[in-house]
C-alpha positions, 0 to 999 in steps of 0.5 A, a space after each residue: 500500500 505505501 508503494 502504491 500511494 507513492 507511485 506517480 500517476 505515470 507509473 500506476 497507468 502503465 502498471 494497471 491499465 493497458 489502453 490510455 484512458 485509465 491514465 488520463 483519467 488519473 492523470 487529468 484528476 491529478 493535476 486538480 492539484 499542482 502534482 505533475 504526471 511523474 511526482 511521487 504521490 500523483 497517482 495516489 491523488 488521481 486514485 483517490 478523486 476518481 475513487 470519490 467519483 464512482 463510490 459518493 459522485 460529485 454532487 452539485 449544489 441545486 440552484 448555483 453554488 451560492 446557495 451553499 454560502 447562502 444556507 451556511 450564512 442561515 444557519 449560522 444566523 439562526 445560532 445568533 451569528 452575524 456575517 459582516 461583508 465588505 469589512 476587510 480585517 486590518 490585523 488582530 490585537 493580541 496580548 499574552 500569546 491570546 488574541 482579544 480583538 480584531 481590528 477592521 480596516 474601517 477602524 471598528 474593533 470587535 472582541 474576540 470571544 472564545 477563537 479567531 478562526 482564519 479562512 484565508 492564506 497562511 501568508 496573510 494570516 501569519 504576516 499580516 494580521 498575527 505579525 511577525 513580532 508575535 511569531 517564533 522566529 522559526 516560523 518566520 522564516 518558514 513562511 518564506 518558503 511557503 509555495 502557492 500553487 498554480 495561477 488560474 484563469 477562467 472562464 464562464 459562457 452563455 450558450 444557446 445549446 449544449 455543447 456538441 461534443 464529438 464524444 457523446 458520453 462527454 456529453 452526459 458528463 458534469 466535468 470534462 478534462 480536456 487532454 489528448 494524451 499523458 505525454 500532454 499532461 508532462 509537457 503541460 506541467 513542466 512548460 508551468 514548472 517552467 514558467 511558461 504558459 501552456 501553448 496546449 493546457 489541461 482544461 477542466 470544463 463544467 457542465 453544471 445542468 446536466 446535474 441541475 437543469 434549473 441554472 439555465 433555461 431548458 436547451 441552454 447551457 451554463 459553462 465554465 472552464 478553466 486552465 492553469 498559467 504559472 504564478 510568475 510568467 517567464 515566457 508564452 508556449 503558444 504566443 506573446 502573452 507577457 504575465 501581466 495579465 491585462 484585459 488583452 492578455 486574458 482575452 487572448 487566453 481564454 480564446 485558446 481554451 475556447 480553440 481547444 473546446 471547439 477541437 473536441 466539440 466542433 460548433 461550439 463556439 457558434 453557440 456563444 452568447 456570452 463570454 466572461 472571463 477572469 484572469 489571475 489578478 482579478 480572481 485575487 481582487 475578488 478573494 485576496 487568498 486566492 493569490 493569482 488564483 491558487 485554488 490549493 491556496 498552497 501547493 500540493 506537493 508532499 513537501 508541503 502537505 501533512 505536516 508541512 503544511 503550511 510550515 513544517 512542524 505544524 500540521 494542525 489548524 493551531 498558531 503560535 497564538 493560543 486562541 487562533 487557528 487556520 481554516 483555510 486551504 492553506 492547512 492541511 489537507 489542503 484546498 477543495 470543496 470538502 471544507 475539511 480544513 474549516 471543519 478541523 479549526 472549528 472541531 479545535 477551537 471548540 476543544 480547546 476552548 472547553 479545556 480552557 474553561 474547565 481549567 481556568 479558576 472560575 470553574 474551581 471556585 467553591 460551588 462550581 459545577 465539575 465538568 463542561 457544562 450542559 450547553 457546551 457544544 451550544 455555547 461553543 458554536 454561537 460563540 463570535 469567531 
């Protein structure tokens, strides 16, 4: 089994599988992360998602994926929780290795309860609203290795019917990879090792009604795609495209993932009614963690997973100030749609917030009950993060 989990994706097709569409299924799954078809570990990553695919599917969210932000805000309002928007926070004011406060660019200054729980990149939560002066220096200069993965840009179309794909079962599918063989997936990882935009890049293409048909009116579609580009661009494989990813630039990108698209779907782009398209630095205006994009928010290499990640040492939502924890992609196991990195700094801070409480001298006083008291996990999830 350890064996197996290390094998590269390129080692495990030619191993298991005889023709090249087991290989590219793993591969092009793979490489969601930034792990390339000859990394230890991609074949186990590949094996794993598609793993997830045939036992749970991949489950949509009826209505667009703001519904999910929509319900989550609900619940956490029905529990007395309060969503502030358009307040970005400036950094957090922490006295004895605790936070207590937190300190909104707009001046405000909010307590902080019982945790501080950080859903962006460790970069920012460590640099710049911890500080650097309430670090070990040790972690200091970790943070200077920390790696962000792979810029993006996307893509999102209005079509007038779905697309013609030559192979009809991609017409069935959700998501569709784009690639034309493994030795395609090396060359388009290693021109991005390379800094190099892809001149032929791997392309995730998503379908969204043929799971939910309410998010486009009936013989229409909703598309999406994206593709990768280095986070720091040293040359174009298949132009003049510079990096600095102006309005041109992104527009000249998304019509090679539309080239691509129309080779393996003919017709396509006959039924365009509209494009819009987000390169690297307006994906990071929309969401400051998501640096030029980096949906991992961190590389997904074994040297910065586990606990690697996002220092070595760490490995665990926790930082070096008692009562603040990271939630984003940043900690281990990384990013996705799974949420398990808020899950592991929720399901903490809720702990170690019960042990302190039972520990401090309130709860040793004379009369004062033993044990957590009735209403812990109540208390716990509508205290203020």
């Amino acid at each position: 089994m350890a064996r197996f989990a290390l094998l590269p994706v390129r080692r495990l097709a030619e191993e298991e599988f005889r023709g090249a569409g087991g290989g590219l299924l793993l591969g092009g799954n793979a490489l969601h992360a930034d792990i390339g078809p000859e990394a230890p570990g991609s074949g186990f990553l590949g094996y794993l998602l598609c793993s997830l695919g045939q036992e749970l599917g991949y489950p949509a969210v009826k209505g667009g994926a703001g519904e999910l932000t929509a319900a989550l805000v609900r619940r956490l309002e029905s529990r007395g929780g309060h969503v502030a928007c358009n307040t970005p926070v400036q950094a957090l004011e922490i006295r004895d290795r605790r936070a207590v406060a937190v300190r909104t660019a707009d001046g405000q200054v909010v307590p902080a309860g019982r945790a501080v729980i950080g859903a962006v990149d460790a970069i920012t939560l460590y640099r710049h609203l911890i500080g650097e002066d309430h670090l070990p220096s040790s972690v200091v200069a970790d943070l200077a290795r920390f790696q962000f993965d792979n810029a993006t840009v996307k893509v999102d179309w209005a079509l007038d019917a779905p697309v013609p794909w030559a192979a009809e079962p991609a017409r069935r599918a959700g998501t569709v990879h784009l690639a034309d063989s493994m030795d395609e997936l090396t060359m388009y990882h290693a021109q991005l090792a390379c800094g190099v935009i892809p001149a032929k890049p791997l392309i995730v293409v998503g379908q969204m009604t043929t799971t939910d048909p309410s998010r486009s009116p009936e013989g229409t579609e909703t598309l999406w795609a994206y593709a990768h580009v280095p986070q720091r661009v040293r040359g174009d494989a298949g132009g003049s495209i510079t990096g600095a990813w102006t309005p041109a630039e992104v527009e000249v990108f998304a019509d090679r993932i539309e080239a691509r698209i129309e080779a393996k779907a003919p017709g396509f782009r006959d039924r365009i009614r509209a494009r819009h398209v987000l390169g690297p630095p307006a994906m990071q205006k929309l969401n400051p963690s998501l640096v030029h994009g980096a949906l991992n928010v961190g590389t997904a290499q074994l040297y910065q997973q586990l606990v690697f990640r996002p220092t070595p040492g760490l490995g665990r939502p926790t930082t070096p100030v008692r009562n603040v924890y990271l939630a984003s992609g940043s900690a281990h196991p990384g990013g996705g749609v799974h949420g398990a990195p808020g899950a592991n700094a929720a399901t903490l801070a809720i702990r170690h917030d019960r042990r302190r409480r039972w520990t401090s001298p309130a709860s040793r006083r004379p009369g004062a009950a033993a044990g957590p008291p009735e209403d812990a996990s109540d208390d716990a999830a509508q205290a203020p993060t």
